[in-house]
PDB file of the backbone (N, CA, C, O) and the ligand in Angstrom, with CONECT records:
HET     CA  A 101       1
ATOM      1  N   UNK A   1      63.280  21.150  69.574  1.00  0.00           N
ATOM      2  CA  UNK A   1      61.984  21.069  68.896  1.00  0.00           C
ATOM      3  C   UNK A   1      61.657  19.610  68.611  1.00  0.00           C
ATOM      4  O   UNK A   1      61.479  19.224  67.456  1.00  0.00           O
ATOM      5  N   UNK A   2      61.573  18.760  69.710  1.00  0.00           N
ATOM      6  CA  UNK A   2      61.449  17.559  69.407  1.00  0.00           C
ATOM      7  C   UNK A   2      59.944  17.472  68.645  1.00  0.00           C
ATOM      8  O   UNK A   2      59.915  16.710  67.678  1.00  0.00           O
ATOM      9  N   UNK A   3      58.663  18.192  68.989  1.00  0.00           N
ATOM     10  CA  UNK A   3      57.475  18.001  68.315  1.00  0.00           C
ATOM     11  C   UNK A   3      57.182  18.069  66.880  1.00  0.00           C
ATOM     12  O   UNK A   3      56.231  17.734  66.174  1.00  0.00           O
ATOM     13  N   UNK A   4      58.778  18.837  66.613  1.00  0.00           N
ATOM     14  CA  UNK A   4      58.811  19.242  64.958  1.00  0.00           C
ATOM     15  C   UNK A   4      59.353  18.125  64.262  1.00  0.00           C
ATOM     16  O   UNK A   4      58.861  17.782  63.187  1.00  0.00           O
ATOM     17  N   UNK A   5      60.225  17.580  64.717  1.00  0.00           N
ATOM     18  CA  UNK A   5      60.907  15.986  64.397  1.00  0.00           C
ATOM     19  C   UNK A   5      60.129  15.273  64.339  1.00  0.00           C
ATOM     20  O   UNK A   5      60.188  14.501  63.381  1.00  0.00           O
ATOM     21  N   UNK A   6      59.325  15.170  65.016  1.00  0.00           N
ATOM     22  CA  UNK A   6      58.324  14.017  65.637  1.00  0.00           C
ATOM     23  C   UNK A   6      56.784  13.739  64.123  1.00  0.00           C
ATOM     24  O   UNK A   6      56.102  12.839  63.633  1.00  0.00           O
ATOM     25  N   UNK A   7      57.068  15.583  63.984  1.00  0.00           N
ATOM     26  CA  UNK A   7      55.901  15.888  63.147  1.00  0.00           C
ATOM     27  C   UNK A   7      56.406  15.521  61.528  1.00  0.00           C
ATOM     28  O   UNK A   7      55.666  15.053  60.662  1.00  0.00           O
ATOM     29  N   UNK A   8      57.996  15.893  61.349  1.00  0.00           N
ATOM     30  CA  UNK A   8      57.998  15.679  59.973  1.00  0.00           C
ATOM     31  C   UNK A   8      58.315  13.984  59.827  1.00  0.00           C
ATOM     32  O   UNK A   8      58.079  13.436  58.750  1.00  0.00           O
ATOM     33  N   UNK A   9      58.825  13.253  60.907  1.00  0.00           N
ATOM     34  CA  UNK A   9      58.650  11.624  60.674  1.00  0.00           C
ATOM     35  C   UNK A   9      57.482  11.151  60.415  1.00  0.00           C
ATOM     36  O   UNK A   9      57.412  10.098  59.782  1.00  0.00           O
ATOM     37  N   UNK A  10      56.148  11.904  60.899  1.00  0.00           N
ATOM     38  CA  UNK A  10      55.093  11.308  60.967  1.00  0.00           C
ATOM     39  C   UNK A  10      54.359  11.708  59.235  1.00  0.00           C
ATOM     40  O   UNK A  10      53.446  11.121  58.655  1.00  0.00           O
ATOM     41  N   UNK A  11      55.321  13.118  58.696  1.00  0.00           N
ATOM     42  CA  UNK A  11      55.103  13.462  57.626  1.00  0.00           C
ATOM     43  C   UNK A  11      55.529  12.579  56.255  1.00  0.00           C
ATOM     44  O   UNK A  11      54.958  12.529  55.166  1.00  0.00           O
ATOM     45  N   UNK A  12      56.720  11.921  56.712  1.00  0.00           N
ATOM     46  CA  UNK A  12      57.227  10.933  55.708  1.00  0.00           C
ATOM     47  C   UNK A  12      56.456   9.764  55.801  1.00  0.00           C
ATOM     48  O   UNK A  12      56.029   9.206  54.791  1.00  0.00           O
ATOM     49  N   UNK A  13      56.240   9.343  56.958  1.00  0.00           N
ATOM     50  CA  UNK A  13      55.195   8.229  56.620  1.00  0.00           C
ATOM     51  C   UNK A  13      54.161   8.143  56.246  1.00  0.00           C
ATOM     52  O   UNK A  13      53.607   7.208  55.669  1.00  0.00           O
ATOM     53  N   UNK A  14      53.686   9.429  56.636  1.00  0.00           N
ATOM     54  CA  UNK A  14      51.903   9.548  55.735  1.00  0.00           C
ATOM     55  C   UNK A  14      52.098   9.822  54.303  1.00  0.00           C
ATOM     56  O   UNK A  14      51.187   9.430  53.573  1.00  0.00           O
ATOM     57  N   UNK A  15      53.047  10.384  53.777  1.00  0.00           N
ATOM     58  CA  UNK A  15      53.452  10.363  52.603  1.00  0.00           C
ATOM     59  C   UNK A  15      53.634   8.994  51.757  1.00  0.00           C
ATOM     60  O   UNK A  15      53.123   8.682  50.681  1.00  0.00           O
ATOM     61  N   UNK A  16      54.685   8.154  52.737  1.00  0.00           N
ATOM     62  CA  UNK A  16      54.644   6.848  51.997  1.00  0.00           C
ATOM     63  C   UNK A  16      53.802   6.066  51.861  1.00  0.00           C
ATOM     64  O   UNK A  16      53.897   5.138  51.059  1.00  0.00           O
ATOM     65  N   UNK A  17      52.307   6.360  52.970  1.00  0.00           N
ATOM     66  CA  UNK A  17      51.022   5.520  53.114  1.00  0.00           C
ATOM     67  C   UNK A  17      50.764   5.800  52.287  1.00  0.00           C
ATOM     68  O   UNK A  17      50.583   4.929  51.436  1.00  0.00           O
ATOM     69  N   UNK A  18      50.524   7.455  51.874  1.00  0.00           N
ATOM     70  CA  UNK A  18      49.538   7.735  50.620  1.00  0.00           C
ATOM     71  C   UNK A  18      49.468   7.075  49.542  1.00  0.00           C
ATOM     72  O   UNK A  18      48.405   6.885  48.951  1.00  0.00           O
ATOM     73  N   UNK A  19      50.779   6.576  49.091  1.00  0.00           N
ATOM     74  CA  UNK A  19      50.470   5.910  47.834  1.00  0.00           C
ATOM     75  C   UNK A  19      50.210   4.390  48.054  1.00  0.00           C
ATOM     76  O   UNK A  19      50.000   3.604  47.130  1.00  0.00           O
ATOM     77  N   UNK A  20      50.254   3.993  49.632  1.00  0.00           N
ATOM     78  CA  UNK A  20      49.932   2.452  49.425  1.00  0.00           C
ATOM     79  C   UNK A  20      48.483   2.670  49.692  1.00  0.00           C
ATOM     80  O   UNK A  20      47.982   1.900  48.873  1.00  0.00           O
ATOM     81  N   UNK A  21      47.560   3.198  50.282  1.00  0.00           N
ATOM     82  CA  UNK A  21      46.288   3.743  50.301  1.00  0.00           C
ATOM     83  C   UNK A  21      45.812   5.146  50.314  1.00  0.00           C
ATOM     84  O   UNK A  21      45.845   6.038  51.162  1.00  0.00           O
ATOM     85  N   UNK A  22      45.243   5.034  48.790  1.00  0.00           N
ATOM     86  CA  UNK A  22      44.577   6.386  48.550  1.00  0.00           C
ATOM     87  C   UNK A  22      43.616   6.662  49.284  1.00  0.00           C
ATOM     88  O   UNK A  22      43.147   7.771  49.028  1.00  0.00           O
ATOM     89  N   UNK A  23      43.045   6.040  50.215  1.00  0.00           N
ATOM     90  CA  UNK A  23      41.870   6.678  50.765  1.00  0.00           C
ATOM     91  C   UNK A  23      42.666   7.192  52.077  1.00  0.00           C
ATOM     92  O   UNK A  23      42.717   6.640  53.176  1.00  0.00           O
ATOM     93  N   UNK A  24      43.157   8.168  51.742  1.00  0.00           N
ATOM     94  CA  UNK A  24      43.203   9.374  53.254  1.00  0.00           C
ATOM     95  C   UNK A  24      42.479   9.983  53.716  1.00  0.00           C
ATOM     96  O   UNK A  24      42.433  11.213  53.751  1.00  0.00           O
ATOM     97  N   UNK A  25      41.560   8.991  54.292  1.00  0.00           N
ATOM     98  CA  UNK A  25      40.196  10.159  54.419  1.00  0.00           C
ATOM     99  C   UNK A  25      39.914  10.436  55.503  1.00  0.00           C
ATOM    100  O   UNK A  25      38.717  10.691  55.633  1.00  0.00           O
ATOM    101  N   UNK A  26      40.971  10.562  57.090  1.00  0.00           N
ATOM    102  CA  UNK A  26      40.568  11.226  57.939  1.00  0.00           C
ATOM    103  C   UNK A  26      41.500  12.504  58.106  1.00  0.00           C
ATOM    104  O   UNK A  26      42.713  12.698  58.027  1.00  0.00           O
ATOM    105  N   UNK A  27      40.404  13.274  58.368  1.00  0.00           N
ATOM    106  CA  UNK A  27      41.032  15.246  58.495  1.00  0.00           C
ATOM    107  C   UNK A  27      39.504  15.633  59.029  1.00  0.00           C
ATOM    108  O   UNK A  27      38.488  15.032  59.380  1.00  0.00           O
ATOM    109  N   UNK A  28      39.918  16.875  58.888  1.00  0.00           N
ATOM    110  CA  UNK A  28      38.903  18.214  59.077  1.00  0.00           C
ATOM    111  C   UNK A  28      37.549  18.590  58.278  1.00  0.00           C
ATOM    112  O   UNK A  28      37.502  18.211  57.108  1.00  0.00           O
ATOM    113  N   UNK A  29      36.721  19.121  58.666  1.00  0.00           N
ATOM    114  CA  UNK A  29      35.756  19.195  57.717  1.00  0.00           C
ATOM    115  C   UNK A  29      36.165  20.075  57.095  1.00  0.00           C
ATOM    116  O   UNK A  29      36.628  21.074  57.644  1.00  0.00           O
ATOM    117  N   UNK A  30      36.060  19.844  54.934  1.00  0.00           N
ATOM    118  CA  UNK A  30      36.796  20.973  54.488  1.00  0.00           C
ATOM    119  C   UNK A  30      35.673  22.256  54.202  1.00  0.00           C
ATOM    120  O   UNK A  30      35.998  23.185  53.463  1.00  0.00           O
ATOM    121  N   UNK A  31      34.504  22.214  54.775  1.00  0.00           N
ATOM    122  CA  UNK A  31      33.721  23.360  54.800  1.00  0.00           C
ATOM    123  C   UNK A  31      34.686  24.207  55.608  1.00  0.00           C
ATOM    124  O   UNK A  31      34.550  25.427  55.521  1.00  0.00           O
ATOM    125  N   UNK A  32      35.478  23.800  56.249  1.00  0.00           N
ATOM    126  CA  UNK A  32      36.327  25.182  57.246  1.00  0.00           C
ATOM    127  C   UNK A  32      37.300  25.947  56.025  1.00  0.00           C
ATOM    128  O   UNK A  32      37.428  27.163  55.889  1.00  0.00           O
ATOM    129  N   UNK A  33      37.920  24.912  55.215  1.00  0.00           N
ATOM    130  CA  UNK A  33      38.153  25.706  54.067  1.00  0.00           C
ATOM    131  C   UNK A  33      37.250  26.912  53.092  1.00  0.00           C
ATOM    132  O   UNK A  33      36.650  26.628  52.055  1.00  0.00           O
ATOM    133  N   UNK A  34      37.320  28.158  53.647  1.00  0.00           N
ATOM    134  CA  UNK A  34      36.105  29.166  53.455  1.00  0.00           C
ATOM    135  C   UNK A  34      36.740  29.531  52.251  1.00  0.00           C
ATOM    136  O   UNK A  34      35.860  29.878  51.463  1.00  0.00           O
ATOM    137  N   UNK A  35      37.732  29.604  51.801  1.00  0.00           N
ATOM    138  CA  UNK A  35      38.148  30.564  50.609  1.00  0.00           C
ATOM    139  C   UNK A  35      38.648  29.465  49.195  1.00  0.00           C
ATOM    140  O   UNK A  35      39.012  29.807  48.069  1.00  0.00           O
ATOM    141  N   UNK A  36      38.471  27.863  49.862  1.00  0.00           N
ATOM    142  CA  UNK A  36      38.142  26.880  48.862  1.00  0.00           C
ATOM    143  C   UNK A  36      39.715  26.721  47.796  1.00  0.00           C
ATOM    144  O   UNK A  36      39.835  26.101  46.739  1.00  0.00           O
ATOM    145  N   UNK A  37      40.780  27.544  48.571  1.00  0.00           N
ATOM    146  CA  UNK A  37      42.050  26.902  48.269  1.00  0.00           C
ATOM    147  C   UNK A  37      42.914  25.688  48.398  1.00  0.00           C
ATOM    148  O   UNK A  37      44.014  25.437  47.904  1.00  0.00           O
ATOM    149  N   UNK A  38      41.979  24.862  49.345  1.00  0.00           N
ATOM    150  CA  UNK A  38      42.201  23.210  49.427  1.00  0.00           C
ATOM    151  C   UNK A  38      43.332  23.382  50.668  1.00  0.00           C
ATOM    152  O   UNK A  38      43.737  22.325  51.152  1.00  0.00           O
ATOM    153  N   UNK A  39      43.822  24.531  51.168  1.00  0.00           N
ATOM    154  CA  UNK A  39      44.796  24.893  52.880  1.00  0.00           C
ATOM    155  C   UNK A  39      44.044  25.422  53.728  1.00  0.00           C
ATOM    156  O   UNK A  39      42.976  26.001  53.527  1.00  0.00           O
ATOM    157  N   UNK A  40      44.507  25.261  54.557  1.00  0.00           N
ATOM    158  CA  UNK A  40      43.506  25.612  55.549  1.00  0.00           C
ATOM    159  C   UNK A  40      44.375  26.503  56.648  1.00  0.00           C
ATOM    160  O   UNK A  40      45.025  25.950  57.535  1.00  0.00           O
ATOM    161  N   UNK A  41      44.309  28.022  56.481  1.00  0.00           N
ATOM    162  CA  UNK A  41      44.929  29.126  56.886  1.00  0.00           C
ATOM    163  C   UNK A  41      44.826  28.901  58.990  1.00  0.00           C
ATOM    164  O   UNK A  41      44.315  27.865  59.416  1.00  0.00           O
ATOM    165  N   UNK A  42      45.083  29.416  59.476  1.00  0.00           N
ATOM    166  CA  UNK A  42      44.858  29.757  60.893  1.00  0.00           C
ATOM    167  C   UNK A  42      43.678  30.075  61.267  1.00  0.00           C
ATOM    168  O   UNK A  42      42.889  29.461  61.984  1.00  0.00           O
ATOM    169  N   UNK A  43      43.573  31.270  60.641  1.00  0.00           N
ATOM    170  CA  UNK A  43      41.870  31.567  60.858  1.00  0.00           C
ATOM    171  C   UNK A  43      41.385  30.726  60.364  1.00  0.00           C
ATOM    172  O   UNK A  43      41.287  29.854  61.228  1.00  0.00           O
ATOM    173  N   UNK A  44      40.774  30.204  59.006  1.00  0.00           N
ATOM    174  CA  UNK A  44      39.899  28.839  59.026  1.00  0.00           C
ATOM    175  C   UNK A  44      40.022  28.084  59.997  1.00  0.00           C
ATOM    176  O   UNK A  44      39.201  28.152  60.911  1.00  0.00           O
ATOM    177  N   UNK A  45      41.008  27.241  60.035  1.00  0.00           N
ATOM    178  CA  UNK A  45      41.069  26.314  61.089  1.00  0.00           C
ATOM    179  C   UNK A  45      40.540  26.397  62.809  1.00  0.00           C
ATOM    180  O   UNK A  45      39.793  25.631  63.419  1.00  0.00           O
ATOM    181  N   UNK A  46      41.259  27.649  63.281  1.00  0.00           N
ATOM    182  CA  UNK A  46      40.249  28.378  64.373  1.00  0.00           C
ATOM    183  C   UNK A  46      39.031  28.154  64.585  1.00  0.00           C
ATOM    184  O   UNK A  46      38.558  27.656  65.607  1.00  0.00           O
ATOM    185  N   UNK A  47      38.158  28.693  63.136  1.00  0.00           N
ATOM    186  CA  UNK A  47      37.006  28.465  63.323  1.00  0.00           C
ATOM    187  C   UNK A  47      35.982  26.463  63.753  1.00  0.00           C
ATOM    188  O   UNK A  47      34.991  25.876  64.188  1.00  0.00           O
ATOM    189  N   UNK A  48      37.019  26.400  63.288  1.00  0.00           N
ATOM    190  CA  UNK A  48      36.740  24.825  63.300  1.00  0.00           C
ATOM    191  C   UNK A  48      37.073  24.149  64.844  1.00  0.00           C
ATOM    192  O   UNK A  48      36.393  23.277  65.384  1.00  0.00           O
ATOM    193  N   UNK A  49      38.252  24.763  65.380  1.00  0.00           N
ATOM    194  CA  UNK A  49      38.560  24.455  66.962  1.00  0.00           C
ATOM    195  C   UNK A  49      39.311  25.549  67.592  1.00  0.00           C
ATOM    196  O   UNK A  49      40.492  25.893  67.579  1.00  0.00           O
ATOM    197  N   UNK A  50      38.145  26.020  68.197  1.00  0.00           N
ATOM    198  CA  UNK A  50      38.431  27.447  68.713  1.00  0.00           C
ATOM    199  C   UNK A  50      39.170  27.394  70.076  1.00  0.00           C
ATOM    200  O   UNK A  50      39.452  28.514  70.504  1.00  0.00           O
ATOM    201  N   UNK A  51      39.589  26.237  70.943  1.00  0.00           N
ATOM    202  CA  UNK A  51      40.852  25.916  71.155  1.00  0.00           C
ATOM    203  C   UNK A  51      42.334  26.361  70.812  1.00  0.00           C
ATOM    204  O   UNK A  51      43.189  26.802  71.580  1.00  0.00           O
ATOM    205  N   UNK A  52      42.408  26.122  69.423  1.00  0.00           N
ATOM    206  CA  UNK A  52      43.514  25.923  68.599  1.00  0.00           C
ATOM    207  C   UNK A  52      44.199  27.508  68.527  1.00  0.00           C
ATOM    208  O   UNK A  52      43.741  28.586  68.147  1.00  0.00           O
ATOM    209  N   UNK A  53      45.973  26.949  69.274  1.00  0.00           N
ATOM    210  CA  UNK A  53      46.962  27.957  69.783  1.00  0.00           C
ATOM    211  C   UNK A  53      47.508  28.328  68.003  1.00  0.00           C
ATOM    212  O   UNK A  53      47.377  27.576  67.036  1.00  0.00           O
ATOM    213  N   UNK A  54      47.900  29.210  68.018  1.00  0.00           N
ATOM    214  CA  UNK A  54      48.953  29.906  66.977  1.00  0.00           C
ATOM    215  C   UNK A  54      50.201  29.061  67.114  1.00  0.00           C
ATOM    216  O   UNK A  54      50.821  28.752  66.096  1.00  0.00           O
ATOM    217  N   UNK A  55      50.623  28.655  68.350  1.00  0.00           N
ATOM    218  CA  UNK A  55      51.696  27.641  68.408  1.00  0.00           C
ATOM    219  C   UNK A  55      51.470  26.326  67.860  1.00  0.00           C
ATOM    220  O   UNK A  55      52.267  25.677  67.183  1.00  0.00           O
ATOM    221  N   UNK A  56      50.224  25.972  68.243  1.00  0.00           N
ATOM    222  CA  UNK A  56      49.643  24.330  67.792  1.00  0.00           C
ATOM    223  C   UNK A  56      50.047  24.636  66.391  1.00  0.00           C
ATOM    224  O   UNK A  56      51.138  24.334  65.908  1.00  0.00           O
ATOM    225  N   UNK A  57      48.977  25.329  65.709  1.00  0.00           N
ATOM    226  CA  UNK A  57      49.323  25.905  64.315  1.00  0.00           C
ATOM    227  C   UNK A  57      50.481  25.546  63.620  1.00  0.00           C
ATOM    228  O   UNK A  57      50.549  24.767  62.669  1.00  0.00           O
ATOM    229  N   UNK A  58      51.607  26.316  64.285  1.00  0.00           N
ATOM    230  CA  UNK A  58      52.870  26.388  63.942  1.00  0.00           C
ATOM    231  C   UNK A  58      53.236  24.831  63.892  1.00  0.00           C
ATOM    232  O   UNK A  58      53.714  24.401  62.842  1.00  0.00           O
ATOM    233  N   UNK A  59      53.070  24.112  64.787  1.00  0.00           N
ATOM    234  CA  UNK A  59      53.996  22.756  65.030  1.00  0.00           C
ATOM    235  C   UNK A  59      53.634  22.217  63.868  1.00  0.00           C
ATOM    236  O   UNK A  59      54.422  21.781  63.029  1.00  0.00           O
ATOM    237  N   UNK A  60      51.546  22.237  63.717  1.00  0.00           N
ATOM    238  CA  UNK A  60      51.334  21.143  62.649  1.00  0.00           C
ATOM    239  C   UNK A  60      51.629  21.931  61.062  1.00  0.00           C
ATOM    240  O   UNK A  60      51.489  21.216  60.070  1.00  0.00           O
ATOM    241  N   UNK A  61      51.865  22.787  60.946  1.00  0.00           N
ATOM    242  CA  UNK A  61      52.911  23.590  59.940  1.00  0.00           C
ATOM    243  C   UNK A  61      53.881  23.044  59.482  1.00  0.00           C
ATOM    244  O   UNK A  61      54.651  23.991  59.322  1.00  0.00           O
ATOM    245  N   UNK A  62      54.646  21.711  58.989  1.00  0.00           N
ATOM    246  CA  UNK A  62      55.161  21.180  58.421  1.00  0.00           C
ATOM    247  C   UNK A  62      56.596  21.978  57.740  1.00  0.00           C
ATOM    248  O   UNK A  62      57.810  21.890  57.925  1.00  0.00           O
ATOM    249  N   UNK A  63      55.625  22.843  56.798  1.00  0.00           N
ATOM    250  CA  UNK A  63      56.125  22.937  55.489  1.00  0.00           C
ATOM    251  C   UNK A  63      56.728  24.210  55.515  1.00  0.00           C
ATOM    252  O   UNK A  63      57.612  24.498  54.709  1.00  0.00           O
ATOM    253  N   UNK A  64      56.081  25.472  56.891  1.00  0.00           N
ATOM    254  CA  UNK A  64      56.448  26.443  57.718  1.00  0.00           C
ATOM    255  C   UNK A  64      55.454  27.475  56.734  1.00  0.00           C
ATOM    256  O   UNK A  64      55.592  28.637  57.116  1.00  0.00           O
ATOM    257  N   UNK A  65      54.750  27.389  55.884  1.00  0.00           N
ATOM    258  CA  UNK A  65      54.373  28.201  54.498  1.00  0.00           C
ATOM    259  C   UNK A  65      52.663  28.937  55.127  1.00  0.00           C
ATOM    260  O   UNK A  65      51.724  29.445  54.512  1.00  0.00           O
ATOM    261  N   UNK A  66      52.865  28.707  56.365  1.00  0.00           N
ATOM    262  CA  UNK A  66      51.705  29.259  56.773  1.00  0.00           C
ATOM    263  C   UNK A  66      49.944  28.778  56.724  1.00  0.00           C
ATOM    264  O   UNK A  66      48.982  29.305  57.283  1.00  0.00           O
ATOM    265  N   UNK A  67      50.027  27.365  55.664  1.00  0.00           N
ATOM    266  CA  UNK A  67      48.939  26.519  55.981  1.00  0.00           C
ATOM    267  C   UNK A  67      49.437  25.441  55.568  1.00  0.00           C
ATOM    268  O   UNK A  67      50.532  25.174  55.073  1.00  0.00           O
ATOM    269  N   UNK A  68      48.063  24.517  55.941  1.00  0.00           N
ATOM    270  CA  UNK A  68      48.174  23.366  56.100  1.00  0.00           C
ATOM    271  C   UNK A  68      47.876  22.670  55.263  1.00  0.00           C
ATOM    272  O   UNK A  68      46.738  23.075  55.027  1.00  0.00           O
ATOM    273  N   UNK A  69      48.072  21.814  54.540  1.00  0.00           N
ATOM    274  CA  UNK A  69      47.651  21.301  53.018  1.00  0.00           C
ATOM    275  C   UNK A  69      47.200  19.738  53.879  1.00  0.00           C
ATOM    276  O   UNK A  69      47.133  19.532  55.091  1.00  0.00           O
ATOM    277  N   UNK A  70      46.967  18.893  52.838  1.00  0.00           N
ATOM    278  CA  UNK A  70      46.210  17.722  53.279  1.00  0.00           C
ATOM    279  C   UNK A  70      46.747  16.412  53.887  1.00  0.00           C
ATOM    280  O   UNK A  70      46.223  15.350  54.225  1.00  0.00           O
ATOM    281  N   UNK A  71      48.184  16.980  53.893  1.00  0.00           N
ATOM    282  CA  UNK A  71      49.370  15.416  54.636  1.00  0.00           C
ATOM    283  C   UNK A  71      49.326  16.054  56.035  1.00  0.00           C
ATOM    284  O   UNK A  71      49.259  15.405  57.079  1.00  0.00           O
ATOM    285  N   UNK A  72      49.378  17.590  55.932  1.00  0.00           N
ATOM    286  CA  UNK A  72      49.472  18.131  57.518  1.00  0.00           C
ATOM    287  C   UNK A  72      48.365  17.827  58.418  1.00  0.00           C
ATOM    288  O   UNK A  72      48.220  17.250  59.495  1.00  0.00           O
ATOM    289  N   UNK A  73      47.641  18.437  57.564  1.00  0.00           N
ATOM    290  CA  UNK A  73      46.012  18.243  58.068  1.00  0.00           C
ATOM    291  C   UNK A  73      46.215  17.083  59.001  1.00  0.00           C
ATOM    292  O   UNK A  73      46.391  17.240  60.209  1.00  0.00           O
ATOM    293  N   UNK A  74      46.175  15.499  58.193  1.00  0.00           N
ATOM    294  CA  UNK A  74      46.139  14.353  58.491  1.00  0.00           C
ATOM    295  C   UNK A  74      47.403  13.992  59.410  1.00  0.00           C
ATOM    296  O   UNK A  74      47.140  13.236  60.345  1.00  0.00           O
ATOM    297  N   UNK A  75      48.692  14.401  59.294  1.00  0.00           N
ATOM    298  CA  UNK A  75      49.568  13.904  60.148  1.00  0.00           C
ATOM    299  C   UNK A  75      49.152  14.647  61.526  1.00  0.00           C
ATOM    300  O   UNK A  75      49.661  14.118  62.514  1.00  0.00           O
ATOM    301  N   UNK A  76      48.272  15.844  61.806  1.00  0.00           N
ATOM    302  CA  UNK A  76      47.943  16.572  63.264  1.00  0.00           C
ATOM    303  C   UNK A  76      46.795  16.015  63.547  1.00  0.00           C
ATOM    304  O   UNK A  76      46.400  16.400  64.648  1.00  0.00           O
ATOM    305  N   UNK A  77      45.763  14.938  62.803  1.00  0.00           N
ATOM    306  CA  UNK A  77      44.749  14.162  63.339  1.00  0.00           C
ATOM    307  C   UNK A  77      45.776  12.748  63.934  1.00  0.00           C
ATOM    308  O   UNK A  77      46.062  12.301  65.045  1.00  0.00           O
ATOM    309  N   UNK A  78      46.012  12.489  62.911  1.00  0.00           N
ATOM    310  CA  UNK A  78      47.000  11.006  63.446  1.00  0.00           C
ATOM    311  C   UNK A  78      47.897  11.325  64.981  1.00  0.00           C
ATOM    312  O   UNK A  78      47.870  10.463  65.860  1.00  0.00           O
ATOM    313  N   UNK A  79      48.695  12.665  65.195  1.00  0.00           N
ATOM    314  CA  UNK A  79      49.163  12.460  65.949  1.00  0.00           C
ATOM    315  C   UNK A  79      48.571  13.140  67.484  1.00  0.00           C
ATOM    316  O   UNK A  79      49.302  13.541  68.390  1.00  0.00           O
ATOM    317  N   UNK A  80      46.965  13.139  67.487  1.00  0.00           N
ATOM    318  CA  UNK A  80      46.568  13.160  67.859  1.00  0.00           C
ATOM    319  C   UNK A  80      46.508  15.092  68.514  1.00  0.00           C
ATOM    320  O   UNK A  80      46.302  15.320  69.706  1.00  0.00           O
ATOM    321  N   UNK A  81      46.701  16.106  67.603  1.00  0.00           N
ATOM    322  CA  UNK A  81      46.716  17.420  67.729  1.00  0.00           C
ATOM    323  C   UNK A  81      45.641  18.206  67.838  1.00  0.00           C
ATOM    324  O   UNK A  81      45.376  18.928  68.798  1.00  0.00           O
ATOM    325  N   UNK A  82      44.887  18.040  66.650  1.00  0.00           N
ATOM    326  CA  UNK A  82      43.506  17.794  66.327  1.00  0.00           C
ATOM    327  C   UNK A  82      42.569  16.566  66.203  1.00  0.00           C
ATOM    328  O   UNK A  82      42.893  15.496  65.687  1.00  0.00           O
ATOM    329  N   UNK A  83      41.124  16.924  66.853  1.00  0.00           N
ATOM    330  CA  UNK A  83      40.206  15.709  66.567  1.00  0.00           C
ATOM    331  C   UNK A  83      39.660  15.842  65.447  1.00  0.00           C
ATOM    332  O   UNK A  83      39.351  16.972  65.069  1.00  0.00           O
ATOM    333  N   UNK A  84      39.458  14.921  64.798  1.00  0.00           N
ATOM    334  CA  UNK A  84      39.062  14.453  63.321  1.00  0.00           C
ATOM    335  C   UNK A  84      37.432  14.572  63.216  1.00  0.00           C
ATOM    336  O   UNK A  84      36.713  13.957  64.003  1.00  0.00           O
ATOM    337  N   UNK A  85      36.885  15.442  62.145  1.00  0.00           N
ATOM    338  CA  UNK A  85      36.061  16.176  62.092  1.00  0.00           C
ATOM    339  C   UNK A  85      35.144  15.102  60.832  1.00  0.00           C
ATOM    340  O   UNK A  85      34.053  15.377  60.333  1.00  0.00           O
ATOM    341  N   UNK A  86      35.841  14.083  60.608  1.00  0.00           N
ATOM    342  CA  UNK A  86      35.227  13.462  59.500  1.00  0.00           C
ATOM    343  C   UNK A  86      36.258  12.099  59.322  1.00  0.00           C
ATOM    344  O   UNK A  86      37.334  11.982  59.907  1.00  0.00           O
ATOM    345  N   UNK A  87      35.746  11.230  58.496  1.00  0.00           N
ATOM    346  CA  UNK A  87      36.568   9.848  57.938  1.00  0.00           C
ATOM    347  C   UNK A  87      36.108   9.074  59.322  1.00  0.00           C
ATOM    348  O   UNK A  87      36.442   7.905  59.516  1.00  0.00           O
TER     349      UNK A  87
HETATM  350 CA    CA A 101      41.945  27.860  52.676  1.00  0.00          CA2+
END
């Protein structure tokens, strides 16, 4: 699972950016967030890139918890998984 390695290195570093710059402001548009829990489930996200495999999903799944919170979000724009819908 090298993409999963690949994904949580890219997770520690966006982590350590975060606090040297708060403005993380490229991701997804969070209007895809429909149910306004600040994750962004499979189906939301779908709707946003109807492309987007259940596997893709899975890889940029980090945390394995079934969505994507806002380091994931951003570490699957950065590593180029998803195109960035905003920032
Ligand atoms: Ca959500």
């Amino acid at each position: 699972m090298k993409i999963m390695t690949l994904t949580k290195t890219l997770t520690v570093a966006a982590v350590a950016g975060a606090f040297l710059t708060p403005a993380l402001a490229q991701g997804v548009d969070p209007a895809l967030d429909t149910n306004g829990d600040g994750m962004m489930s499979f189906p939301e996200l779908q709707a946003g890139y109807p492309d987007l495999t259940e596997d893709q999903f899975t890889a940029m799944d980090v945390s394995g918890d079934g969505l994507l919170d806002v380091i994931e979000i951003a570490d699957a724009v950065d590593a180029g998984m998803i195109a960035p819908t905003e920032g």
